[in-house]
Residue frames as a rotation matrix with the C-alpha (Angstrom) as fourth column:
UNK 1
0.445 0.761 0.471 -64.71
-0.567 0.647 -0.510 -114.96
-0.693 -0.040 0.720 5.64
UNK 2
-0.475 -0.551 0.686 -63.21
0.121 0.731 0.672 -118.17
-0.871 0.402 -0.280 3.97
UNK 3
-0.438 0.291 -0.851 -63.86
-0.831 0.230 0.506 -118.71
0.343 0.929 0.141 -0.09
UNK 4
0.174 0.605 0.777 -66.51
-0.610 0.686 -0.397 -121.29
-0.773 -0.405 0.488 0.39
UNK 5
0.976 0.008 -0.219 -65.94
-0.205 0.389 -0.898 -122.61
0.078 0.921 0.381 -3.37
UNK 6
0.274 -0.935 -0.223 -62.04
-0.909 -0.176 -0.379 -122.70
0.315 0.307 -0.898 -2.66
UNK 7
0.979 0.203 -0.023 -61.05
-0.162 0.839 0.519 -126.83
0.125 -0.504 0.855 -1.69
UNK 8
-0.090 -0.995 -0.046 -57.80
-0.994 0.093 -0.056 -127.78
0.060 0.040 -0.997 -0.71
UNK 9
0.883 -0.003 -0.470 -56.34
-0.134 0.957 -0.258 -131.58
0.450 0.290 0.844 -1.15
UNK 10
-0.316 -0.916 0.247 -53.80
-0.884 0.379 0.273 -133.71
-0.344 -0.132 -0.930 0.43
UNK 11
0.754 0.459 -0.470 -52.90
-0.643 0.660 -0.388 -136.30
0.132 0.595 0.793 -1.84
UNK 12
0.361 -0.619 0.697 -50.85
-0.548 0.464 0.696 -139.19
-0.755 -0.633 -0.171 -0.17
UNK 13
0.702 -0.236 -0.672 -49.05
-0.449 0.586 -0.675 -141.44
0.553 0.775 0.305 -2.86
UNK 14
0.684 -0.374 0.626 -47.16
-0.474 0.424 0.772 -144.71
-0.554 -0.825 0.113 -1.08
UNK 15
0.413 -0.596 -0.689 -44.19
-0.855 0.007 -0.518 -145.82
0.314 0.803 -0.507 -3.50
UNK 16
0.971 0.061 -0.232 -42.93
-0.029 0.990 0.139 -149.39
0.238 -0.128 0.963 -3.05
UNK 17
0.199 -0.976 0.087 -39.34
0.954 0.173 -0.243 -147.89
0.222 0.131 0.966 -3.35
UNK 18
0.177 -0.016 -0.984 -37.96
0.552 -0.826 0.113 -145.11
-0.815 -0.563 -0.137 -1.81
UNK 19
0.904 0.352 -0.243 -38.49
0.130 -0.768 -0.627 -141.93
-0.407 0.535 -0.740 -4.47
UNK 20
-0.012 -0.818 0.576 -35.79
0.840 0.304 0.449 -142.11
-0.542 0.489 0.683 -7.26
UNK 21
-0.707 -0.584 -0.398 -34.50
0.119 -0.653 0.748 -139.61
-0.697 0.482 0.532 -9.70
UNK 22
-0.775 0.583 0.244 -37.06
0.225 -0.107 0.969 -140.35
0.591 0.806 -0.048 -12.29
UNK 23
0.188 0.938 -0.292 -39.88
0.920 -0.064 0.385 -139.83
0.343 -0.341 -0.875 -9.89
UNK 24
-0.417 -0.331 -0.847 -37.97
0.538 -0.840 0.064 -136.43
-0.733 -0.429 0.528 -8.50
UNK 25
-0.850 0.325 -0.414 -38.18
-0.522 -0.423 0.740 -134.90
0.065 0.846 0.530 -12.43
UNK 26
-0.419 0.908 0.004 -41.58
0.577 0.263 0.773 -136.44
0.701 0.327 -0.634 -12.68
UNK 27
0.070 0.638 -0.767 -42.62
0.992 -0.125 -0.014 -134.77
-0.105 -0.760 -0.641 -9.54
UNK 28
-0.553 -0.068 -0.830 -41.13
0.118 -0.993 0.002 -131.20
-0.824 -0.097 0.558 -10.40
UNK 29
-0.950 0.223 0.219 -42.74
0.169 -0.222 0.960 -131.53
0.263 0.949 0.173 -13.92
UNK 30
-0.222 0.975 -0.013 -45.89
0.852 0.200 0.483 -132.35
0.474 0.096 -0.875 -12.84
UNK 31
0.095 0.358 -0.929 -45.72
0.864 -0.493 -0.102 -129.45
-0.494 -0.793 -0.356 -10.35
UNK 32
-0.921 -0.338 -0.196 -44.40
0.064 -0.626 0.777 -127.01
-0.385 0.703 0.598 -13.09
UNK 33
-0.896 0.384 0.226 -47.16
0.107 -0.306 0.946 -127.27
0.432 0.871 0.233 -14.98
UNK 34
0.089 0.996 0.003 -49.98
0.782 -0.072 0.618 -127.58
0.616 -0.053 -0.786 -12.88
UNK 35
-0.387 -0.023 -0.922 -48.95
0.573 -0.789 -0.221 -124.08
-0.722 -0.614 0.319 -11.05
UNK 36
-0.978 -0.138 -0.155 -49.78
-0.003 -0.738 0.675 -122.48
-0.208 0.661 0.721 -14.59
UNK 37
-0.790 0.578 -0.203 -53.29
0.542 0.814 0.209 -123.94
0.286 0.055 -0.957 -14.20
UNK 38
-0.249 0.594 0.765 -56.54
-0.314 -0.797 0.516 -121.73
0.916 -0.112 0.385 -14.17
UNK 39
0.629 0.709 0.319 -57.99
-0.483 0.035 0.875 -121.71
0.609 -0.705 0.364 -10.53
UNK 40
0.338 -0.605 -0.721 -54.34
0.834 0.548 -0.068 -123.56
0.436 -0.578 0.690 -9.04
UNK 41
0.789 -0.051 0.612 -53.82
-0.499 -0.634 0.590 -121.16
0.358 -0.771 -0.526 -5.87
UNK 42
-0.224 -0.968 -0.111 -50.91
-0.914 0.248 -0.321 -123.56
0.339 0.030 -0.940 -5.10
UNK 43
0.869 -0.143 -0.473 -49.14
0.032 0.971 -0.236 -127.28
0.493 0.191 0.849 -5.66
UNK 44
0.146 -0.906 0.397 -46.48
-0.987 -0.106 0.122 -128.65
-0.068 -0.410 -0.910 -3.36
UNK 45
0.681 -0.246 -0.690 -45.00
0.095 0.964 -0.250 -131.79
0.726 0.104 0.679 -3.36
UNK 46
0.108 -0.650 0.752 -43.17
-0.982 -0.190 -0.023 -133.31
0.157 -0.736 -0.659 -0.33
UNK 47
0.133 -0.257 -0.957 -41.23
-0.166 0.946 -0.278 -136.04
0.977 0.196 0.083 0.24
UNK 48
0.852 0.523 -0.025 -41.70
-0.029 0.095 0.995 -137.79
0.523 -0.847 0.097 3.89
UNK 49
0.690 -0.559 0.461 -39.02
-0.724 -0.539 0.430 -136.62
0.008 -0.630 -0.777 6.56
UNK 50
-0.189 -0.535 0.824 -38.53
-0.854 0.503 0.131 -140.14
-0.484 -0.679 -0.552 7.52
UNK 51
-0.363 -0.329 0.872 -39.22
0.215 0.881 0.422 -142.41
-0.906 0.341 -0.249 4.79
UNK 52
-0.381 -0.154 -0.912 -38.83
-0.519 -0.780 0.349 -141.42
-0.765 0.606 0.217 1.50
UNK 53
-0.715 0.394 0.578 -41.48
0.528 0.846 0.075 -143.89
-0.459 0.359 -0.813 0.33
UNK 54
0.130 0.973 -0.191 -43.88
0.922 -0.190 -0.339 -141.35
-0.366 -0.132 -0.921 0.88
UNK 55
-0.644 -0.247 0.724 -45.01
0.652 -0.673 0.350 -138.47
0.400 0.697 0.595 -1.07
UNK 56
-0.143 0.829 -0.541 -47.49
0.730 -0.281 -0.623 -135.49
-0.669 -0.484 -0.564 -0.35
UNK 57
-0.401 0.170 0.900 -49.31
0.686 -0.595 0.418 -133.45
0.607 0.785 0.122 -2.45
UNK 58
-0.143 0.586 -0.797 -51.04
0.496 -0.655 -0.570 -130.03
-0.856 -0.477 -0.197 -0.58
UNK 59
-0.788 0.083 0.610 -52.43
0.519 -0.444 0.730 -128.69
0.332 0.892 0.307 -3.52
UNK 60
-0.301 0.570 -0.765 -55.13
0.127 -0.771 -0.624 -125.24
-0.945 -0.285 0.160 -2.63
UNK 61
-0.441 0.439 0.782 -58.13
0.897 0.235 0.374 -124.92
-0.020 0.867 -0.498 -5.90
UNK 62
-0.881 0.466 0.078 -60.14
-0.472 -0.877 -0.087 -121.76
0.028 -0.114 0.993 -6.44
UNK 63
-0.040 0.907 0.419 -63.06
-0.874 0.171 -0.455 -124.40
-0.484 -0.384 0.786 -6.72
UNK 64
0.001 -0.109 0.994 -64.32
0.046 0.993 0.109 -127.83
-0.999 0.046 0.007 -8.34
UNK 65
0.944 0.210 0.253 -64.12
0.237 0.100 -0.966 -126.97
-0.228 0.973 0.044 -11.96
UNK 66
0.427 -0.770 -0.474 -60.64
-0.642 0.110 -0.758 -126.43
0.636 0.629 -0.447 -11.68
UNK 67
-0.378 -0.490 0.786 -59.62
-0.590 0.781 0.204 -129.12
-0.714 -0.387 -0.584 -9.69
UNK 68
0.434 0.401 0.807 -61.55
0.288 0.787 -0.546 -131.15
-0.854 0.469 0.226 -12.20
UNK 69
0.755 -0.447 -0.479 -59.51
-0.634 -0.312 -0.708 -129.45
0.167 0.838 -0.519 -15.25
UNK 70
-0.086 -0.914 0.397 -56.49
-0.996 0.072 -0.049 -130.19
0.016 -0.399 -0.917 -13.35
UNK 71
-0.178 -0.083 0.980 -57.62
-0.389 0.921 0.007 -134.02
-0.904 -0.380 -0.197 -13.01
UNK 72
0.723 0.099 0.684 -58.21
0.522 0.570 -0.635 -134.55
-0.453 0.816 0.360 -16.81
UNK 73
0.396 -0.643 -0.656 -54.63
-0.826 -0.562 0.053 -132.37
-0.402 0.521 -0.753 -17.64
UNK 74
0.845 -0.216 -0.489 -52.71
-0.230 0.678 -0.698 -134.03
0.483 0.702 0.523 -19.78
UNK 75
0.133 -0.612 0.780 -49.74
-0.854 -0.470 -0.223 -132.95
0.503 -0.636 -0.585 -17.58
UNK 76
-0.530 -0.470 0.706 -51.01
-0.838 0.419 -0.350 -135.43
-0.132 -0.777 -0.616 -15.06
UNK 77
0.876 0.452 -0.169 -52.47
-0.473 0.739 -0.479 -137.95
-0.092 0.500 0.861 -17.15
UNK 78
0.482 -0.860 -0.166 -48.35
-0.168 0.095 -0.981 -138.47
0.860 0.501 -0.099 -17.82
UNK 79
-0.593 -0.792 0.143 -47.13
-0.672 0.389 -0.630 -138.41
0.444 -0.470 -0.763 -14.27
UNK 80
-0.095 -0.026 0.995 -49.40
-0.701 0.711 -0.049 -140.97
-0.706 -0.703 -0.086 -13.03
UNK 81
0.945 0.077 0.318 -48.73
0.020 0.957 -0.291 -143.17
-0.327 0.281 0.902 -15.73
UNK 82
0.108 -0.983 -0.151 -45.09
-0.484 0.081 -0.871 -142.66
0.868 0.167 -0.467 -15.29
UNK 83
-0.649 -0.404 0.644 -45.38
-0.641 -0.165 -0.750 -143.27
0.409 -0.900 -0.151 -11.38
UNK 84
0.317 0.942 0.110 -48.36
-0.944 0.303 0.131 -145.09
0.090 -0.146 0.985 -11.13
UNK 85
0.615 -0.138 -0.776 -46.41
-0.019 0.982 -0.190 -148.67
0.788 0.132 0.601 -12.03
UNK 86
-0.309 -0.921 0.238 -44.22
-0.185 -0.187 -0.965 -147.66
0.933 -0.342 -0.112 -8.86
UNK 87
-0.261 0.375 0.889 -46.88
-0.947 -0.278 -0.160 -147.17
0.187 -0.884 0.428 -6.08
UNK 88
-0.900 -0.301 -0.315 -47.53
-0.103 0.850 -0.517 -149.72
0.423 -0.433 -0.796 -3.19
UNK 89
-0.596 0.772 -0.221 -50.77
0.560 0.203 -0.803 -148.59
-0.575 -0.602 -0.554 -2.86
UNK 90
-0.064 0.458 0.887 -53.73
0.885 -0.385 0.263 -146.44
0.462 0.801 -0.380 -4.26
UNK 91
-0.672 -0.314 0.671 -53.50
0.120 -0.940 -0.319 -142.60
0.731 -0.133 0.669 -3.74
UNK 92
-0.020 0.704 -0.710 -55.17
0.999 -0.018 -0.046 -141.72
-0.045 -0.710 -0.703 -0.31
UNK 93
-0.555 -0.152 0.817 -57.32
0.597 -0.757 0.265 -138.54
0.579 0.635 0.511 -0.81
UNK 94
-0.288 0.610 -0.738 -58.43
0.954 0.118 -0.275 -136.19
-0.081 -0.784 -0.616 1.54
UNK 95
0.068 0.074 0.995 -60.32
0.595 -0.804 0.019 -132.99
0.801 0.591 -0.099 0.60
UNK 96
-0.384 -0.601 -0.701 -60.24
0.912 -0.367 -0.184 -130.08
-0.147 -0.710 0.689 2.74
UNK 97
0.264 0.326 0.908 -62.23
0.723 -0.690 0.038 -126.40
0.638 0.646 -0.418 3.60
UNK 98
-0.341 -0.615 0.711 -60.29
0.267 -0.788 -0.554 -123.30
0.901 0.000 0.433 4.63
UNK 99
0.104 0.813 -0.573 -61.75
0.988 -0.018 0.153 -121.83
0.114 -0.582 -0.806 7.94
UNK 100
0.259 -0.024 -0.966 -60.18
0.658 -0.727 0.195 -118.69
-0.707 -0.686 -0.172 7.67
């Protein structure tokens, strides 16, 4: 039986420029630290096959009180106002519940 409390996220981020060095080390930092996060079951980042505008997050919560930690970390209070002046759009968020 699935963790009913457990949410997963894909978090799209559209970059005006294809994904540069400073966004790479932003992206591994940001992913560094929020694996050490109470209730972070796991954080990937991917960059898009075929245009390297695009990012993905797939990020897996134990529930909403840490996904809500995780959204006031300082951590990532830092990479989206490193990255944030970069994007071509606003993050497109889609939550997400286990079936198995």
């Amino acid at each position: 039986m699935p963790d009913s409390d457990s949410i997963t996220l894909l978090a799209e981020l559209a970059f005006a420029e294809p994904v540069a060095e400073a966004e790479l080390l932003a992206l591994a930092a940001v992913v560094g630290a929020t694996r050490k996060e109470p209730g972070c079951q796991g954080y990937f980042a991917h960059v898009h096959a075929e245009d390297p505008k695009r990012v993905l997050f797939y990020e897996r919560w134990q529930d909403q009180a840490a996904l809500d930690a995780h959204n006031a970390s300082a951590h990532l209070a830092a990479f989206r106002a490193q990255v944030g002046p970069r994007l071509a759009a606003p993050t497109q968020l889609s939550f997400w519940r286990r079936l198995d």
